[in-house]
PASEBA-1860 file (N, C-alpha, C; in nm, 3 decimals):
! residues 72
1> XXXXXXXX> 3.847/-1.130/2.250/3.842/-1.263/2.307/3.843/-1.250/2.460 ~ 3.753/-1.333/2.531/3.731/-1.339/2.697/3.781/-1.472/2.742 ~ 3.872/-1.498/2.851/3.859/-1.587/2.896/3.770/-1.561/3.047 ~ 3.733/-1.680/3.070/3.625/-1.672/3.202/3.686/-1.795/3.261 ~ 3.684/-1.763/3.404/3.733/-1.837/3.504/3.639/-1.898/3.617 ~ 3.610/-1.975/3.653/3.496/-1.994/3.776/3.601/-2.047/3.857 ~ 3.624/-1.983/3.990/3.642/-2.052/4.105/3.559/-2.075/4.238 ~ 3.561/-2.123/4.315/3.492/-2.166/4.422/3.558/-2.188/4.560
9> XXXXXXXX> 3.504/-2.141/4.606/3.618/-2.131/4.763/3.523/-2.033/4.872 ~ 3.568/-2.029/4.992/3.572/-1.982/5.108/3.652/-1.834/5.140 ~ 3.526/-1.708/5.170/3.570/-1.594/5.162/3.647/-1.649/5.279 ~ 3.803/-1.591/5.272/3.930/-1.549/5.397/3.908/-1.429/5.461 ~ 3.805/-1.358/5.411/3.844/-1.241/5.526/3.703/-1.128/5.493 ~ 3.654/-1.052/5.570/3.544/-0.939/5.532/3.517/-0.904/5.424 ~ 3.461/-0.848/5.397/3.456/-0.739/5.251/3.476/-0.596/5.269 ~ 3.590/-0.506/5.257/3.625/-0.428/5.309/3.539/-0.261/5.194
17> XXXXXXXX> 3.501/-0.212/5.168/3.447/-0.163/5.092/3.491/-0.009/5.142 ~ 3.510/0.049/5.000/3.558/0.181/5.026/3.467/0.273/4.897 ~ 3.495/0.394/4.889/3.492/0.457/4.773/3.558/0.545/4.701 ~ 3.558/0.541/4.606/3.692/0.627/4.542/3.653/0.787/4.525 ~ 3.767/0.869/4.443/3.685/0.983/4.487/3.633/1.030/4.372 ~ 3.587/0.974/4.266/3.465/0.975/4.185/3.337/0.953/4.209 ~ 3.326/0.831/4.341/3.219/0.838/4.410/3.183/0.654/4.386 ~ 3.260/0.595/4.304/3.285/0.470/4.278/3.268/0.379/4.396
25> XXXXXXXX> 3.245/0.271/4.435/3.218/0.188/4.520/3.381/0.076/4.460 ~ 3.428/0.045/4.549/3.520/-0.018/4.565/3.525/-0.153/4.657 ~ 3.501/-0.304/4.672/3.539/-0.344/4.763/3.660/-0.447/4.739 ~ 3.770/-0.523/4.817/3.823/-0.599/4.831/3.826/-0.725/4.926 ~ 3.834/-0.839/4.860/3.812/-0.947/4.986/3.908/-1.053/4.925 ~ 3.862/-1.200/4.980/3.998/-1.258/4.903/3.933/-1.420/4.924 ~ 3.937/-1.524/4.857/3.892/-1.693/4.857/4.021/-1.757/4.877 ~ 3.983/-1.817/4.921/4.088/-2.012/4.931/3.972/-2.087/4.855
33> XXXXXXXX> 4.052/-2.124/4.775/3.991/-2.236/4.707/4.129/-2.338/4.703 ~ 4.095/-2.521/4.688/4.194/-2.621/4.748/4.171/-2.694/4.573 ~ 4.266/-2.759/4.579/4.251/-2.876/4.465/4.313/-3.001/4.491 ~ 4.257/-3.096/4.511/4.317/-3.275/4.564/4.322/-3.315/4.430 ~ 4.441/-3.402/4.418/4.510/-3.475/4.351/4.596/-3.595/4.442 ~ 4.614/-3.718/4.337/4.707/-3.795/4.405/4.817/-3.794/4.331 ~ 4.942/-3.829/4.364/5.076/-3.818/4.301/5.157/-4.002/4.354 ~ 5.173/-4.018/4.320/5.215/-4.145/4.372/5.188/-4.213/4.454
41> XXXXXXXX> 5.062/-4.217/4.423/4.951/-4.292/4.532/4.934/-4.256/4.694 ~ 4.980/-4.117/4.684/4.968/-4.015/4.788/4.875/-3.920/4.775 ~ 4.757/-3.927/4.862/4.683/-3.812/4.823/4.697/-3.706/4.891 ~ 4.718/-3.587/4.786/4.809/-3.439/4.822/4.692/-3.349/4.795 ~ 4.653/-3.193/4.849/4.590/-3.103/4.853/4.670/-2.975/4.840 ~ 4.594/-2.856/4.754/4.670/-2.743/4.719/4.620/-2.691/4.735 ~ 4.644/-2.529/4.794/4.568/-2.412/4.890/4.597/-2.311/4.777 ~ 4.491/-2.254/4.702/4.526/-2.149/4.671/4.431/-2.029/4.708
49> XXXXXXXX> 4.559/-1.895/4.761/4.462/-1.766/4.783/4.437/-1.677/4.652 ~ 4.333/-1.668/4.644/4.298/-1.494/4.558/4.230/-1.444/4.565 ~ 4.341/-1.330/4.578/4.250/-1.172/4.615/4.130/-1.125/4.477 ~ 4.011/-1.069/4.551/3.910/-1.030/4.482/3.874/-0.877/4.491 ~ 3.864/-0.839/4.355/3.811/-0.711/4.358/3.693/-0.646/4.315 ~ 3.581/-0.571/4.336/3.483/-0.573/4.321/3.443/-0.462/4.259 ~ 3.366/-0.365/4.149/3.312/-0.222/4.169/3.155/-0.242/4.138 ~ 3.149/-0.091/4.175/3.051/0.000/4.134/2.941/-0.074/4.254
57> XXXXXXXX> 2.803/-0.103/4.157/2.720/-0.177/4.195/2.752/-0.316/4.286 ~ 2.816/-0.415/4.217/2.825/-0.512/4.225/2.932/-0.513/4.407 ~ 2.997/-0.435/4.412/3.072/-0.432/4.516/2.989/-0.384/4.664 ~ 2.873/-0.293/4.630/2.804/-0.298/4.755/2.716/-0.392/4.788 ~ 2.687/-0.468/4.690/2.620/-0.627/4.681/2.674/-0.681/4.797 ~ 2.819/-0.739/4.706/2.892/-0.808/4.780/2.931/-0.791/4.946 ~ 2.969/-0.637/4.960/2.961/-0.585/5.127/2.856/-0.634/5.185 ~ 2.713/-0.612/5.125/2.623/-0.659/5.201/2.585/-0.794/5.239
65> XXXXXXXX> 2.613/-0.891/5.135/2.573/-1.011/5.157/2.669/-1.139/5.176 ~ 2.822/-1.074/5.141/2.912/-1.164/5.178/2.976/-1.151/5.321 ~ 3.019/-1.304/5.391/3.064/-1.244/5.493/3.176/-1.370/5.507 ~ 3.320/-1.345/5.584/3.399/-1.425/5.624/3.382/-1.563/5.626 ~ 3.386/-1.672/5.588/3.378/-1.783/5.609/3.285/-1.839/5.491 ~ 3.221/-1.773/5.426/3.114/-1.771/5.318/3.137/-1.873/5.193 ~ 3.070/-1.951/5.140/3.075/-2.028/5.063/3.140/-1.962/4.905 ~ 3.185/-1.882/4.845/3.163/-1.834/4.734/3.190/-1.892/4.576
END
């Protein structure tokens, strides 16, 4: 069984990309994504960060075409 998650948010920071010493492509970066709600007829907003991790293929993608501030 899979669960799948979609979030949406604003890369916080570079894509830092490394490699391991298998030869693996590694990168790390990280989103804010917000969620509005009202609570007692107050309308309130929630910041959440998460960190992202990337391999192989898909992680030198990402180095290349993501950048700070980025829609994701």
């Amino acid at each position: 069984m899979y669960n799948k998650i979609i979030l949406v948010g604003n890369l916080t920071r570079e894509v830092e990309l490394r490699y391991l010493p298998s030869g693996t492509a590694l990168a790390n970066t990280a989103i804010a994504t917000s969620h509005k709600y009202t609570s007692n007829g107050e309308k309130k907003e929630d910041v959440c960060f998460v960190d992202i991790s990337f391999f192989g293929r898909s992680a030198e993608v990402a180095n290349q075409y993501l950048k700070k501030g980025a829609r994701f």
